[in-house]
N, CA, C and O atoms as CSV, one atom per row, in Angstrom:
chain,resi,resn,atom,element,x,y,z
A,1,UNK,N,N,2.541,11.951,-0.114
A,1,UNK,CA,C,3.659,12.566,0.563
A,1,UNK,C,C,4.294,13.590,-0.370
A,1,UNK,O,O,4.325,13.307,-1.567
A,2,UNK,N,N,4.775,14.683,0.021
A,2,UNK,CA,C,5.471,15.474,-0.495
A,2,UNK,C,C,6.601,16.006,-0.442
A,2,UNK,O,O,6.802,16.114,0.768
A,3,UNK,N,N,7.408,16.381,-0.933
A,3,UNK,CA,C,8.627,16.727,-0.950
A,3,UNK,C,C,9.281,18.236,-1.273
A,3,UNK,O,O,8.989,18.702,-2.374
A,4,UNK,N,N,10.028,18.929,-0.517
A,4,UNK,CA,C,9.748,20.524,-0.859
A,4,UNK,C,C,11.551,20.297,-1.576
A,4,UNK,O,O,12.558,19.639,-1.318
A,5,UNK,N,N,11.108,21.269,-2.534
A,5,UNK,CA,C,12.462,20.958,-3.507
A,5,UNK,C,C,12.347,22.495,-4.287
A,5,UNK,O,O,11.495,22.774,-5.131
A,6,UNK,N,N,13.159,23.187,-3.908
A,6,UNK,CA,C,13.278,24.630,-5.011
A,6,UNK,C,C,11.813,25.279,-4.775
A,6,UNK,O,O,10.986,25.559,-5.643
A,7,UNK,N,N,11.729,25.412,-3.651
A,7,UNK,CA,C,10.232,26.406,-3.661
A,7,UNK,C,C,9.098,25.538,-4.260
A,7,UNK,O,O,8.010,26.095,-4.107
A,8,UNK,N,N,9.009,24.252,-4.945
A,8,UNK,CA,C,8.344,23.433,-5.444
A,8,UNK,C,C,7.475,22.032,-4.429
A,8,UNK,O,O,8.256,21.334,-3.782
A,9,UNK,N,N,6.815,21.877,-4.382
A,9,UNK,CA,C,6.346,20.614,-3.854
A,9,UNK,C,C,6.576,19.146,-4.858
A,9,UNK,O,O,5.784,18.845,-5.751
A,10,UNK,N,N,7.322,18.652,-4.648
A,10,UNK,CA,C,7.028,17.213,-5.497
A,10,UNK,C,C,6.120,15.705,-4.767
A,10,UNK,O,O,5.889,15.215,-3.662
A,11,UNK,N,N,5.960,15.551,-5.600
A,11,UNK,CA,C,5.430,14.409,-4.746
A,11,UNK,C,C,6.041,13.035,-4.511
A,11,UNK,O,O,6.485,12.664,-5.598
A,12,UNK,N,N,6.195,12.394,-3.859
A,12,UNK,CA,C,6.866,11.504,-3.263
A,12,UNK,C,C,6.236,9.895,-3.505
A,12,UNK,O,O,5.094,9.633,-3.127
A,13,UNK,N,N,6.954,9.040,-4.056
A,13,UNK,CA,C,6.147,7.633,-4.234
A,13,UNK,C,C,6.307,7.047,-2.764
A,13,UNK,O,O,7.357,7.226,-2.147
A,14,UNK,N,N,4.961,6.158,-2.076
A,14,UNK,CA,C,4.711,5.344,-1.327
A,14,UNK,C,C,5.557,4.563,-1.178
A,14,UNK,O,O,6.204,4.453,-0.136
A,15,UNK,N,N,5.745,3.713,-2.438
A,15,UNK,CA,C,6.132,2.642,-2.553
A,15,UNK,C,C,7.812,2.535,-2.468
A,15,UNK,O,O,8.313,1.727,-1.687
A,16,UNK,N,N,8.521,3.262,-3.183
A,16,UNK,CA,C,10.041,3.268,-3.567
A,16,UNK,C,C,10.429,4.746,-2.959
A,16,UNK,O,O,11.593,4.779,-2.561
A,17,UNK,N,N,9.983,5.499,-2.864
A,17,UNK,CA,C,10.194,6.926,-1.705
A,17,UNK,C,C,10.570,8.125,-3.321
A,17,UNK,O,O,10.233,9.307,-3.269
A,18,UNK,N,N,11.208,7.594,-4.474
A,18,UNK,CA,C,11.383,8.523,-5.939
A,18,UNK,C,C,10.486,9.514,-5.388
A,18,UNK,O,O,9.435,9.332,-4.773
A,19,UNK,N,N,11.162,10.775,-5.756
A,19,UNK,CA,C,10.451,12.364,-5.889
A,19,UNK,C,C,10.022,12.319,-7.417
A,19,UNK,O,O,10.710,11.876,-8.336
A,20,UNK,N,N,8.762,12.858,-7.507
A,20,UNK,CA,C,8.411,12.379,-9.547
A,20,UNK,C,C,7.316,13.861,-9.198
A,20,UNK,O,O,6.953,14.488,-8.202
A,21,UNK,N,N,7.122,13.906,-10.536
A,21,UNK,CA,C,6.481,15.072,-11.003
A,21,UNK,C,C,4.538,14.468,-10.970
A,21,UNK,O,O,4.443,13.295,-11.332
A,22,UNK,N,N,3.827,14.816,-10.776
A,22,UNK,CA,C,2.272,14.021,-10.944
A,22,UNK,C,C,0.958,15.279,-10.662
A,22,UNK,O,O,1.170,16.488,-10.759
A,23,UNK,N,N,0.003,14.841,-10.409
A,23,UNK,CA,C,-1.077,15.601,-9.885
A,23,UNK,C,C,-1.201,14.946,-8.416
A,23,UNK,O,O,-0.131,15.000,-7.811
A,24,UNK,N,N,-1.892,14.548,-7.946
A,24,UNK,CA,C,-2.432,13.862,-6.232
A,24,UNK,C,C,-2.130,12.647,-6.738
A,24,UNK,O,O,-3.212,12.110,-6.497
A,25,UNK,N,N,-1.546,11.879,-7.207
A,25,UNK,CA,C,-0.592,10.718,-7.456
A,25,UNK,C,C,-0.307,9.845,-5.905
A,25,UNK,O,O,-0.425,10.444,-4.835
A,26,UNK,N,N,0.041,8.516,-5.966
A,26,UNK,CA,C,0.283,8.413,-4.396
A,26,UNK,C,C,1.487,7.848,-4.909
A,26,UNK,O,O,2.413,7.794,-4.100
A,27,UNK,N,N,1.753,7.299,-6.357
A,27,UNK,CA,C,2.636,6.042,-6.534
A,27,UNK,C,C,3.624,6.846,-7.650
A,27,UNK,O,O,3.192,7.958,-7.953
A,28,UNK,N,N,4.948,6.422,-8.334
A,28,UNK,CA,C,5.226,7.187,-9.257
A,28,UNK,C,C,5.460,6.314,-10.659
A,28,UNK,O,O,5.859,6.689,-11.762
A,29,UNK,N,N,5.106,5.172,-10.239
A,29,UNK,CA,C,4.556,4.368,-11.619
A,29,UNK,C,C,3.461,3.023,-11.169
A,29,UNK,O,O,3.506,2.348,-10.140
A,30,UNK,N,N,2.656,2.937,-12.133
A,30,UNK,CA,C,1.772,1.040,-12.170
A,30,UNK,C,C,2.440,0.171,-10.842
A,30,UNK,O,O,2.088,-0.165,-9.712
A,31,UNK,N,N,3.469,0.054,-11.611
A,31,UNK,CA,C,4.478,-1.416,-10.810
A,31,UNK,C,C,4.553,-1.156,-9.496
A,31,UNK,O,O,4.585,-2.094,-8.699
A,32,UNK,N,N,4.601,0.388,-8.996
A,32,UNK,CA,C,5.121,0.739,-7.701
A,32,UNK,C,C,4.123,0.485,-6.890
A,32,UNK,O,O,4.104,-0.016,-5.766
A,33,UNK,N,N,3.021,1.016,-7.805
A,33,UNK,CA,C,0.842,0.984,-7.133
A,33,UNK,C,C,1.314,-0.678,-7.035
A,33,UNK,O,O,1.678,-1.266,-6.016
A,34,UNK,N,N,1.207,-1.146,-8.205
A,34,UNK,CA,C,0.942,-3.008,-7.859
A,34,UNK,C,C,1.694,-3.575,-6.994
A,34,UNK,O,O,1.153,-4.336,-6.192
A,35,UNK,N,N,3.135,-3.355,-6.927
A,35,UNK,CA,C,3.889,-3.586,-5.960
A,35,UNK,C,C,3.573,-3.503,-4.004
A,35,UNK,O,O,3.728,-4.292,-3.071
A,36,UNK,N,N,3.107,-2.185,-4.141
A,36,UNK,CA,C,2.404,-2.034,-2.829
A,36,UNK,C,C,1.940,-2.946,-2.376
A,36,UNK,O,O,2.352,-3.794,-1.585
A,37,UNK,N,N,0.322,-2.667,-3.282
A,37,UNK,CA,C,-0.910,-3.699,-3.092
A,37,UNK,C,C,-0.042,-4.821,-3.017
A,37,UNK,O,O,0.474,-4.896,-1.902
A,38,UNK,N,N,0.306,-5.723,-3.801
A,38,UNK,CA,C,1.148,-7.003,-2.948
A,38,UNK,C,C,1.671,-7.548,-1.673
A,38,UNK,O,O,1.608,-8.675,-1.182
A,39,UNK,N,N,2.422,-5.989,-1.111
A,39,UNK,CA,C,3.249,-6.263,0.178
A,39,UNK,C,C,1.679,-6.237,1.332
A,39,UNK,O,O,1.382,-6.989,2.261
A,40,UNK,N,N,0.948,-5.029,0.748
A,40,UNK,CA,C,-0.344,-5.111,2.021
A,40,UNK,C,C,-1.156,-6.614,1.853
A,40,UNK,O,O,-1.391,-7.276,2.864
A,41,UNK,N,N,-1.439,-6.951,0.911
A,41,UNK,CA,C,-2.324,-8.717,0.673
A,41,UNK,C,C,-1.041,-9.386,1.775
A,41,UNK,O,O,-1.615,-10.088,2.608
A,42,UNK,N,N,0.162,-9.375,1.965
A,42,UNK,CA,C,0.819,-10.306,2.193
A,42,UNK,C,C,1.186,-9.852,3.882
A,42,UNK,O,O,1.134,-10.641,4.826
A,43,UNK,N,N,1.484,-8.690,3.955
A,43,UNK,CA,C,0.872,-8.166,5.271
A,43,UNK,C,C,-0.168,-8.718,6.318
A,43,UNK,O,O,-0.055,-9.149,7.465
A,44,UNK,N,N,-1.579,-8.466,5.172
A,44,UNK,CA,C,-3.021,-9.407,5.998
A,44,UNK,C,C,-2.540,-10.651,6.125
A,44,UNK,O,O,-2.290,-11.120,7.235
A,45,UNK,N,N,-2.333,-11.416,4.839
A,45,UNK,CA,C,-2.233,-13.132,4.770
A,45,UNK,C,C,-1.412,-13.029,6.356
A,45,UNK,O,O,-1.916,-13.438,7.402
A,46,UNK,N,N,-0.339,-12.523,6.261
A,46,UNK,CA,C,0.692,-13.061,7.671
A,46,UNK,C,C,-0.271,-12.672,9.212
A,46,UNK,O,O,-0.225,-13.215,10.316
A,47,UNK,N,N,-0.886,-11.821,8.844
A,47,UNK,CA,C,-1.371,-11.329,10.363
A,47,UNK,C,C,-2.412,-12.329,10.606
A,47,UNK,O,O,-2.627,-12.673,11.769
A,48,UNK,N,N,-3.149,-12.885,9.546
A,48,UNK,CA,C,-4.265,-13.629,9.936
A,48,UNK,C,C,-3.982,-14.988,9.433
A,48,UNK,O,O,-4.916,-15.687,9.040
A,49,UNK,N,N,-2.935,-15.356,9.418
A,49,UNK,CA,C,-2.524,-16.902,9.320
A,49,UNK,C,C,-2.713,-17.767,9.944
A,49,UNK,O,O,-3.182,-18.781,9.427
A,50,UNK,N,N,-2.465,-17.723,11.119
A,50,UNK,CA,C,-2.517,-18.367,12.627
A,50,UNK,C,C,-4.162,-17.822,12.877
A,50,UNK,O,O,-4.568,-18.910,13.286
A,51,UNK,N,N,-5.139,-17.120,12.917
A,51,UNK,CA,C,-5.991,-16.775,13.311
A,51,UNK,C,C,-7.348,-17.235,13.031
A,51,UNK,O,O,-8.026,-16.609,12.216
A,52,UNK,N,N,-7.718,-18.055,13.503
A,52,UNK,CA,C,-8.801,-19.380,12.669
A,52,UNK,C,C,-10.404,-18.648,13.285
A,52,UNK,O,O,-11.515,-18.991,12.882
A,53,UNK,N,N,-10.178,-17.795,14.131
A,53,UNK,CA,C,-11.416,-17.178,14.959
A,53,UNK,C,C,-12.453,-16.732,13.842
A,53,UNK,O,O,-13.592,-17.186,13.942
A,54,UNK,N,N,-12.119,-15.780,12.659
A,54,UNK,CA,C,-12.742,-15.409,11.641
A,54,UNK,C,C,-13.220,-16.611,11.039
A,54,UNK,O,O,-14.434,-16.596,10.833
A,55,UNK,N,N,-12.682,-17.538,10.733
A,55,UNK,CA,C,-13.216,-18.715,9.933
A,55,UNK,C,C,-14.756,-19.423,10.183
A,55,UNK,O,O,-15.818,-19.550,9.574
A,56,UNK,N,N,-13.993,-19.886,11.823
A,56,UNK,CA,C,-14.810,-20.318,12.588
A,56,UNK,C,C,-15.825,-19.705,13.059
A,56,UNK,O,O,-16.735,-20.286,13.649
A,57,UNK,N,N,-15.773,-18.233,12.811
A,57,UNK,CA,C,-17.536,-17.849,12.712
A,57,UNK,C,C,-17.810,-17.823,11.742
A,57,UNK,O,O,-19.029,-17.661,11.804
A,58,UNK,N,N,-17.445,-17.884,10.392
A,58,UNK,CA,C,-17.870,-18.055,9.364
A,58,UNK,C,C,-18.812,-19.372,9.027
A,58,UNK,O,O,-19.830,-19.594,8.372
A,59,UNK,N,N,-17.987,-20.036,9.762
A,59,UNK,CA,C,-18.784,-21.941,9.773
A,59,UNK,C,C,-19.662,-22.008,10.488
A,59,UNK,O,O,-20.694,-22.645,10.276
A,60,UNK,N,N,-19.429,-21.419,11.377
A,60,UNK,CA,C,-21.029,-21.329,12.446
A,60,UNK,C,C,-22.784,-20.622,12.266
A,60,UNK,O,O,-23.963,-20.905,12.480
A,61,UNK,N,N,-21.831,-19.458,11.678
A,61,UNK,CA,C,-23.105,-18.493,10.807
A,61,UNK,C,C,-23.478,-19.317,9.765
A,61,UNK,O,O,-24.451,-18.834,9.187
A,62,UNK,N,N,-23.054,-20.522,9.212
A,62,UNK,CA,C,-23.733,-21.003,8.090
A,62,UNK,C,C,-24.693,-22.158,8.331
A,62,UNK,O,O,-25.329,-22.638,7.392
C-alpha cells in the first residue's frame, strides 16, 4: 500500500497502517511481518475449527 505524501509515495505497513520509508516492503518492521502471520494462522484455526469435513477425508484417503 502506498501513501502519497509531498509529491512522494511512501509506503504503508499492512500490519499497523505506519507510513515508513522501504523499497516494495509490505511490513514496516519483523514484528509487524510476524505479527500479521499470527492474526492470519489464527484467522484459518477459527474458520476451520468447527469443520471436521477436511479431516475426515483425510482418514478415509488413508
Amino acid at each position: 500500500m502506498y501513501s502519497k505524501t509531498r509529491e512522494k509515495l511512501k509506503l504503508v505497513c499492512h500490519h499497523c497502517g505506519k507510513s515508513f520509508d522501504g523499497t516494495n516492503e509490505k511490513f514496516c518492521h519483523d514484528s509487524c511481518r510476524d505479527a500479521h502471520i499470527v492474526e492470519i494462522e489464527n484467522r484459518v484455526k477459527e474458520a476451520v475449527k468447527n469443520d471436521s469435513s477436511h479431516t475426515n477425508k483425510i482418514s478415509q484417503d488413508s
